[in-house]
Phi, psi and omega in degrees: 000157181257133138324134169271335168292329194232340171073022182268158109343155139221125180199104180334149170292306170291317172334262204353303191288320165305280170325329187287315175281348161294331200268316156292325176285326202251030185055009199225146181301135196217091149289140181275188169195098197265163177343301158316342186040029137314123185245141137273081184281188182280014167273300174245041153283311172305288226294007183247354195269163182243131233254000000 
């Protein structure tokens, strides 16, 4: 979902982490695609992410 206030993402970290081996084992492309139709992948969902 998008904050309407800050206009941020949210996408759980282990998803995050889940998907980066998914996307290594099975070769295939994984886009987030949010309400906004703002898109991510899960490379850069990490590198963008905040802790």
């Amino acid at each position: 979902m998008t904050s309407r206030a800050s206009r941020r993402h949210a996408v759980e970290r282990s998803a995050v982490t889940a998907h980066l081996q998914l996307v290594a084992w099975t070769q295939l492309p994984l886009y987030y695609v949010f309400d906004n139709l703002d898109f991510l992948t899960p490379h850069d969902a990490l590198g963008l992410g905040q802790s």
